[in-house]
Each structure stands twice: as structure tokens, then as C-alpha cells.
C-alpha positions as MATLAB code, in Angstrom:
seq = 'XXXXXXXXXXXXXXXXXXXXXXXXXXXXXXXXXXXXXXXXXXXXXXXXXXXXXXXXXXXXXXXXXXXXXXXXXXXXXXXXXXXXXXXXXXXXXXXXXXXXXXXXXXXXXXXXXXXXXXXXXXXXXXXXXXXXXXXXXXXXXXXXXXXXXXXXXXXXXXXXXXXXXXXXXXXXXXXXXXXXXXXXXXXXXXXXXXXXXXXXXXXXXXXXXXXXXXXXXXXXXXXXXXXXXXXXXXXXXXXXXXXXXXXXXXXXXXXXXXXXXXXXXXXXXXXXXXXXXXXXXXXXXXXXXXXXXXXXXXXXXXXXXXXXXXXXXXXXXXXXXXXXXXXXXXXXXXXXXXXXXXXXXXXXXX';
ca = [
      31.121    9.914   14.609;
      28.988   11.711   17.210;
      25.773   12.843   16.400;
      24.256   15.897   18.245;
      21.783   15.464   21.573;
      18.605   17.276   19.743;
      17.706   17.585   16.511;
      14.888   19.646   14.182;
      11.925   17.815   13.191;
       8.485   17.674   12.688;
       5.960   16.195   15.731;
       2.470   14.873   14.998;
       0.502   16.017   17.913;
      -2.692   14.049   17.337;
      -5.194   13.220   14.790;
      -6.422   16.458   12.908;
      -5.683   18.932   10.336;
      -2.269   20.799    9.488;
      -2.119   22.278   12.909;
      -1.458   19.378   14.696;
       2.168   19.340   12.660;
       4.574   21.124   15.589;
       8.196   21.871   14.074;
      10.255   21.728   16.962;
      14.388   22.004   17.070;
      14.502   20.739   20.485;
      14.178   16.699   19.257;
      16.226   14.130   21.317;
      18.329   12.319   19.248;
      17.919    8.667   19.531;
      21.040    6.552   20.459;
      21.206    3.203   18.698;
      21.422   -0.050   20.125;
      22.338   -3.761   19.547;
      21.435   -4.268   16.178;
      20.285   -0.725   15.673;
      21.541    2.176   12.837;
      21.023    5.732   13.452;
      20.558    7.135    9.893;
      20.821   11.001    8.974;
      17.997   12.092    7.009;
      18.815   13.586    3.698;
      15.231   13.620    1.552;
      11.762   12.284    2.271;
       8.953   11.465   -0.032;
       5.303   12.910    0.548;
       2.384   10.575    0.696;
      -1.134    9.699    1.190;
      -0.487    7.802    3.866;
       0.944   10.532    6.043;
      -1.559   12.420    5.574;
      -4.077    9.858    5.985;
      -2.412    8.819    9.720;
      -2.570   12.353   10.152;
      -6.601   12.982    9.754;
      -7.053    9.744   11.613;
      -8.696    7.971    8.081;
      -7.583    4.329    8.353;
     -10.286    4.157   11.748;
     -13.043    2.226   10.586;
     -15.201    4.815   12.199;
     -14.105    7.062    8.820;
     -16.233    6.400    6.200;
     -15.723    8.886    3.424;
     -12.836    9.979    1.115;
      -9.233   10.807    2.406;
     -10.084   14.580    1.798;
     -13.367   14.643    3.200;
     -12.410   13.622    7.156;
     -13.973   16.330    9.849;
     -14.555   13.744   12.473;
     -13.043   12.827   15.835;
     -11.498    9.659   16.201;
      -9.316    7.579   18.420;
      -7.361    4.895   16.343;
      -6.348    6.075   13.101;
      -3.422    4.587   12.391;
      -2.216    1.890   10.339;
      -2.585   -0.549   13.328;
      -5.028    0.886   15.558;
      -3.916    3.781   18.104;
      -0.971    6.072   17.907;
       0.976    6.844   20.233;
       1.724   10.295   19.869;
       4.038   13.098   19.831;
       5.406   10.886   16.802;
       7.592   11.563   13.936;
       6.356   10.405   10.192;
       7.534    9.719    7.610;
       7.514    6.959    5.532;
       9.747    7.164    2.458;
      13.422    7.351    3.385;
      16.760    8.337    1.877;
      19.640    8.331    4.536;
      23.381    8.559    5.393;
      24.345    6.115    8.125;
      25.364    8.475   10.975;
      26.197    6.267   13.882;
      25.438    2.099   14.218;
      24.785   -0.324   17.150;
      26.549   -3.400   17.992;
      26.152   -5.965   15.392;
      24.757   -3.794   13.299;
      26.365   -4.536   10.178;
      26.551   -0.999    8.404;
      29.578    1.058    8.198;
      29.431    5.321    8.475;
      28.542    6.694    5.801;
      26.491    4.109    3.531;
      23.084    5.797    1.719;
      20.545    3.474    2.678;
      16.853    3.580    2.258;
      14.062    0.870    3.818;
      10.345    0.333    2.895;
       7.784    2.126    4.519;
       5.906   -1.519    6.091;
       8.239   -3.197    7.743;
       7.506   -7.026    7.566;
       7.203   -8.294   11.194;
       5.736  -11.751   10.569;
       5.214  -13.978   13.464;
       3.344  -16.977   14.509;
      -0.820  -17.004   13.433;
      -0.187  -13.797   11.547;
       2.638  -14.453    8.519;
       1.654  -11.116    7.076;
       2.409   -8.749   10.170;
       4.169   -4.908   10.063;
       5.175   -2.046   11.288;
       4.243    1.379    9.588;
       7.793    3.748    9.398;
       6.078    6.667   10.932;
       2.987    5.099   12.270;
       4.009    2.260   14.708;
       7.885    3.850   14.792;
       9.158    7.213   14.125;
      10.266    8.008   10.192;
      12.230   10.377    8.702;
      10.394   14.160    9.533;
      13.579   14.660   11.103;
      17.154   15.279   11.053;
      17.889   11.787   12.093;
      15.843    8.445   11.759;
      16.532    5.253   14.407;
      15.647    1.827   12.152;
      16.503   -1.649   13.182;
      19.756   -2.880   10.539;
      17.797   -5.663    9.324;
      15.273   -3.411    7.629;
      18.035   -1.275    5.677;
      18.839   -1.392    2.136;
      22.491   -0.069    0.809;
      21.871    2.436   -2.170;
      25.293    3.818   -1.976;
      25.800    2.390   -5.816;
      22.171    3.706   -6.889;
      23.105    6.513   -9.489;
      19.572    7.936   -8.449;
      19.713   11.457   -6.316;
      18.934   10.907   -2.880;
      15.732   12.627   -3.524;
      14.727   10.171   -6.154;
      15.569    7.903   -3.564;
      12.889    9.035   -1.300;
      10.407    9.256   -3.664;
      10.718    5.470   -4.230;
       9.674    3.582   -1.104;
       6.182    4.016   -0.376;
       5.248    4.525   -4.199;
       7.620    1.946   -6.330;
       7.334   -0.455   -3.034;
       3.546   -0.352   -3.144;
       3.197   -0.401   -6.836;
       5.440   -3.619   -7.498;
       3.887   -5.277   -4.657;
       0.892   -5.036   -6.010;
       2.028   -6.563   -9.629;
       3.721   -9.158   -7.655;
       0.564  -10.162   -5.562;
      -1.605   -9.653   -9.234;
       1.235  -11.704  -11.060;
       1.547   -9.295  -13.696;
       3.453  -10.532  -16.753;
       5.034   -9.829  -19.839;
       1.943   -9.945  -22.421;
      -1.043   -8.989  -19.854;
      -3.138   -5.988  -20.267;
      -2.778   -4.068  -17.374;
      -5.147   -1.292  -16.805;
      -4.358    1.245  -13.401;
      -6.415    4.082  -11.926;
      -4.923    7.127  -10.491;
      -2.027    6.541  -12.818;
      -0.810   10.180  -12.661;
      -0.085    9.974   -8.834;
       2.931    8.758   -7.249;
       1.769    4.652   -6.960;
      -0.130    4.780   -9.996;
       3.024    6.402  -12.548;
       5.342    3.720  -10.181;
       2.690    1.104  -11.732;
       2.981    2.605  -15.261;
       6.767    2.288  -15.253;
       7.405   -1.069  -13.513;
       4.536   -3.052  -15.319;
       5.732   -1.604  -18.564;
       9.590   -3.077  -17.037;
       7.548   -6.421  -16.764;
       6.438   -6.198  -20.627;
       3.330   -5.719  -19.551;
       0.761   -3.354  -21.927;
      -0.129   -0.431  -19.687;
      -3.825    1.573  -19.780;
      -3.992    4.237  -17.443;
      -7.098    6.148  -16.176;
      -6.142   10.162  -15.231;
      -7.089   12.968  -16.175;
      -6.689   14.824  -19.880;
      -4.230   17.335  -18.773;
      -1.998   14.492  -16.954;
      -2.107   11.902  -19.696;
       0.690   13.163  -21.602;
       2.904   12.434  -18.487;
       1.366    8.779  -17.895;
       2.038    7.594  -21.310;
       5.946    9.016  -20.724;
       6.104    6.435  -17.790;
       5.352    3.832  -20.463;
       1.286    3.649  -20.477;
       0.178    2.535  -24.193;
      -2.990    4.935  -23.597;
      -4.997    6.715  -20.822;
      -8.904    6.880  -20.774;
     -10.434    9.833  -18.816;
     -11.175    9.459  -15.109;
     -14.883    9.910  -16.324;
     -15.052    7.872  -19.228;
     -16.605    4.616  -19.324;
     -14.609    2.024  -19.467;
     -13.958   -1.243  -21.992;
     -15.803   -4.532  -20.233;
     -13.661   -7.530  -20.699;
     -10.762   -6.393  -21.495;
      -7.573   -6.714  -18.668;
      -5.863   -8.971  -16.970;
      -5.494   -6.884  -14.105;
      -6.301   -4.027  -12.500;
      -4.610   -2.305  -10.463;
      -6.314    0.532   -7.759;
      -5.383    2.725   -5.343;
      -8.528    4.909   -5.809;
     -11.810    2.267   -4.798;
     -14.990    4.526   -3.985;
     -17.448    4.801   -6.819;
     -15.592    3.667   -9.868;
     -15.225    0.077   -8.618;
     -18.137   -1.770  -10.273;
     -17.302   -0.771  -13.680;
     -13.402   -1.781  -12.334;
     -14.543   -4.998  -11.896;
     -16.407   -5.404  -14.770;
     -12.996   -3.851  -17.066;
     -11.663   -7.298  -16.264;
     -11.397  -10.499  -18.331;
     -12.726  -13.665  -16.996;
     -10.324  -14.603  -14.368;
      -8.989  -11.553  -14.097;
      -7.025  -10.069  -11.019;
      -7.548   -6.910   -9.163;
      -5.363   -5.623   -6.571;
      -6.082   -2.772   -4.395;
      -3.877   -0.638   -2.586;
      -5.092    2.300   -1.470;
      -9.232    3.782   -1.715;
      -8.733    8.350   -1.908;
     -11.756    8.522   -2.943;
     -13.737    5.942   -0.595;
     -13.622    2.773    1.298;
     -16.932    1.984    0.712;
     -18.138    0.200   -2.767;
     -20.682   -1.248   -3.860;
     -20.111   -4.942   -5.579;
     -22.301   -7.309   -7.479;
     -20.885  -10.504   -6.367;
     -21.769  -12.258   -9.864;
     -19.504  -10.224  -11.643;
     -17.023  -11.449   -9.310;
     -17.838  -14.753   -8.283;
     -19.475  -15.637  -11.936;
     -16.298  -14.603  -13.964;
     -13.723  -16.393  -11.823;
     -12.346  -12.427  -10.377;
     -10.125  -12.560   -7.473;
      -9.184  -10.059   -5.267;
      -6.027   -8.928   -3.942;
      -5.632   -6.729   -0.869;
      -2.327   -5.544   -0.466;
      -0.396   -3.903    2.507;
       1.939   -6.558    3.258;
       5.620   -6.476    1.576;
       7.482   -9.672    1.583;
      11.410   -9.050    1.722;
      11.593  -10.184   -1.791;
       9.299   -7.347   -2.951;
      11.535   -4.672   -1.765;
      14.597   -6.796   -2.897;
      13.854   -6.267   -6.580;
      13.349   -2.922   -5.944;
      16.573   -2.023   -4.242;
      18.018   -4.116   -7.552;
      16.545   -1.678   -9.967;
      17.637    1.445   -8.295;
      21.137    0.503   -7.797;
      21.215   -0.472  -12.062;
      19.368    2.597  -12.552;
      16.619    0.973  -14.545;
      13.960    2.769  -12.169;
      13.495    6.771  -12.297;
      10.682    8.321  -10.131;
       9.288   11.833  -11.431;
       9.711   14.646   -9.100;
       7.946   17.805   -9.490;
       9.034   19.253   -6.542;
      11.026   20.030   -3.259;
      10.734   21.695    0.122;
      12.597   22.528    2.936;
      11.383   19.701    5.713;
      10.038   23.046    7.946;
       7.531   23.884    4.821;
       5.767   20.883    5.224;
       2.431   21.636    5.503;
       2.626   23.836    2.178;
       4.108   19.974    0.960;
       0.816   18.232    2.072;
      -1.442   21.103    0.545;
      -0.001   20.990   -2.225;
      -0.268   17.354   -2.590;
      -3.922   17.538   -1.763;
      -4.440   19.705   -4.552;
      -3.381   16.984   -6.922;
      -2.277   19.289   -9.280;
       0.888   18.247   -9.733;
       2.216   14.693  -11.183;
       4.187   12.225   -9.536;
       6.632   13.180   -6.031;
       6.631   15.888   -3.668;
       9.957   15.474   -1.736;
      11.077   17.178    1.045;
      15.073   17.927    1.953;
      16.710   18.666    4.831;
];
């Protein structure tokens, strides 16, 4: 099967607002090589992340909130510089279009991949590769990954949209249970539980017969407790002291004191993510006192991502969508993500 010589796809210019997204039809299609799968797009998730690497907010030079970014800056990508134009897009749901030698797949397999790609190595055991950030992702009619990162989901009764909503959220979300060692019996309490990690938390900690608090808002609780939370407080309410096993956060900013103090003695906290600030303020008795430890979490062992791929092909994993665009529309995607008026996935379709 021959795939064409250009394709339709978004570009990411540079570091900046929606402007610097350039739809272009005029693409080169990427031939694979040894080892190598060329995989046609068919739906891609929405996330922070893309349009954090966008803005330029994982340079230490940003300070502030992932919506409050109005600053130049040089390295704002996952691992330091980009190298731009480059194509993002981190979630992935794909037909196998054309393979390598010693590739391994055969034409026509749905496949999917996680969005960090584990490339550990000697002195660093914990090393990746961003899909859209170091390599280009799936903006695009067709995708070039490496066969070794690829997951068969032909058997998945999921959509291939639900497929795309799972890899950045689900994949973040059990890694950090895994890294927290979340259990059946804990008390599990996670913030931003109405977004795309945070209802992937709900559901697979509530899998792991774990009892699930979320913090949201009033208006999305109804839709966390669906996911399998026992009860939601309100993003502004104070909460219990001493009461979880775990907590898991994707938000950071100024809510993470009283986080910290939410916990049990010996409690874990995992953190994922920080929308509304990388910058907290700690009182290292309340961590160092009570026995707290800390989990930062980027890194996806294979295993992690394993499990995953194991739920979706049984079924036993649904992600909620609320909506679709054509790939072209997708800065009305990332606005209306921003807004964070709607629950769960944005997915766009090709």
C-alpha cells in the first residue's frame, strides 16, 4: 500500500498563541524505515500539554499558570528547545498504512502508543521522548513512530476516538496510581477531577477498589461521581486534614498546602501536571513530620501503558467525550478546551 507524497496537517511555527498553528496541505509524507511504521491518523485527543509546548510553559523562565503565559521564551518544550516547524500531537489512534523492515506490524492494524515514549539509557533510567515535542505526533494525516512503541487495539471495542482520548489522560492518570501505589481500600482524593487526567483517575482508581473524592466544581460533580468518585468537595472548599492515602494532582499552584495537609500520616502525593502554577509554597513539617512522600511523575514504564492497552482491548475502560472537530478547526479545539467548560475529551478527526 502506497501512501501519498504530501499530506494535510497542522505545523507549530514557534512558541506563542493560536497563530503560530499553520494548516498546511503541502506536508511531506514520511517514508518508514528499518524498524519503523507509518501509521494513518484517524482521531487525536486534545491536551494540556499541547497547548502548554505551544505557549512555551514548561521553560523554567515561565512562572505563572498555563493560561496566564505572555512572555518570550526559548526552550519550552518538554526537554528543552524545539525544533520547529513540528507536528503535535500527543494522543494517537491509527491505521497502520505502510511498515519498515522488521517492523513487525501488518497493514491495516489500529494501533495507538503513549504520548512519553520511554527512552531509558545509561545514568538516566527514566529518559523520553514527548510524541509531538521531541518527534512529530498525530496533527496530521499520517504519523511516523518507531514499531517498538506501538500498541495493537485492533480487538479494543472502543471507537477510535475513544481511543485517542486515552493516551495522554488514562496513561498519565494510572501512572500516577502506579507510582502512588494506590490500592483496593485507600482513600484516594484527586483535584481537577472533571478534566481529562483527573475523570481517567476517578475511573481507574475506582477499577483498583479504591474510594474516590474528587475536588471540581458544583456544576461538574454530577459527571465525576458517574466516573465512580464516592463524593466531590468544591474547588473552594476547605478540605478534611488527615484523611487520604493519596492524593493525586495535576493542578499544584495555591491549593497545595492544604493538599498536603488532606493526607494521612504517610500518605502519598503524586503530581502530574500544575494549570494553575508551578510555584507552591510548602511547610516542610507537614511533610517531613508526617512521613509524606512525594511523587513526581512524567516517566511511563512499559508496564504502565501495558495495563492500559489490556483494559481497552476488554473494554473495561471508557473515556468521556464531549466533543469532536475536524483536525483543520483546531484552534476552536484548544479554545474551547481553555474554557474548561466542558468535561472530559476534546477529540479531533480526520
Amino acid at each position: 500500500m502506497n501512501a501519498p507524497k504530501t499530506m494535510c496537517g497542522v505545523y507549530l511555527t514557534g512558541h506563542g498563541g493560536p497563530e503560530v498553528l499553520e494548516w498546511r496541505k503541502d506536508i511531506p509524507v514520511p517514508v518508514p524505515g528499518p524498524g519503523q511504521v507509518l501509521v494513518r491518523v484517524a482521531a487525536a485527543g486534545v491536551n494540556n500539554t499541547d497547548i502548554n509546548t505551544r505557549i512555551g510553559w514548561y521553560s523554567s523562565d515561565v512562572t505563572g499558570a498555563t493560561d496566564a503565559v505572555d512572555q518570550e521564551v526559548e526552550a519550552g518544550g518538554w526537554g528543552g528547545a524545539l525544533s520547529f516547524p513540528r507536528i503535535q500531537g500527543g494522543d494517537l489512534c491509527g491505521i497502520v498504512e505502510q511498515i519498515g523492515p522488521g517492523a513487525g506490524f501488518k497493514p491495516g492494524q489500529r494501533v495507538t502508543c503513549p504520548i512519553n515514549l520511554p527512552r531509558p539509557r545509561p545514568g538516566n533510567p527514566t529518559g523520553f521522548i514527548a510524541l509531538g515535542s521531541e518527534i512529530d505526533g498525530a496533527f496530521a494525516q499520517y504519523c511516523l513512530l518507531e514499531a517498538d512503541d506501538l500498541y495493537d487495539v485492533t480487538a479494543s471495542p472502543l471507537s477510535d476516538v475513544e481511543i485517542a482520548a486515552i493516551p495522554c489522560t488514562f496513561g498519565t492518570a494510572e501512572n500516577l496510581l502506579t507510582r502512588a501505589g494506590v490500592t483496593a481500600g485507600h482513600k484516594v482524593l484527586i483535584i481537577g477531577a472533571s478534566g481529562g487526567v483527573g475523570l481517567a483517575a476517578v475511573q481507574l482508581a475506582a477499577l483498583r477498589g479504591a474510594t474516590v473524592w474528587g475536588v471540581t466544581s458544583a456544576a461538574k460533580a454530577e459527571v465525576v461521581r458517574a466516573q465512580g468518585a464516592a463524593g466531590t468537595f468544591d474547588r473552594d472548599a476547605p478540605l478534611p486534614q488527615d484523611s487520604f492515602d493519596v492524593v493525586i494532582d495535576v493542578v499544584g499552584g495555591l491549593a497545595f498546602p492544604g493538599l498536603i495537609l488532606a493526607l494521612k500520616a504517610g500518605g502519598q502525593y503524586a503530581v502530574s501536571g500544575a494549570i494553575a502554577g508551578p510555584i507552591v509554597q510548602a511547610d516542610l513539617r507537614e511533610i517531613y513530620l508526617r512521613d509524606i512522600t512525594i511523587h513526581g511523575c512524567t516517566h511511563q514504564a512499559f508496564e504502565v501503558f501495558g495495563r492500559l492497552v489490556e483494559l481497552m482491548n476488554a473494554g473495561r475502560i471508557k473515556p468521556l467525550i464531549s466533543k469532536t472537530y475536524p483536525l483543520r478547526e483546531i484552534v476552536q479545539a484548544q479554545t474551547d478546551f481553555q474554557s474548561k467548560t466542558m468535561p472530559g475529551k476534546l477529540v479531533l478527526i480526520q
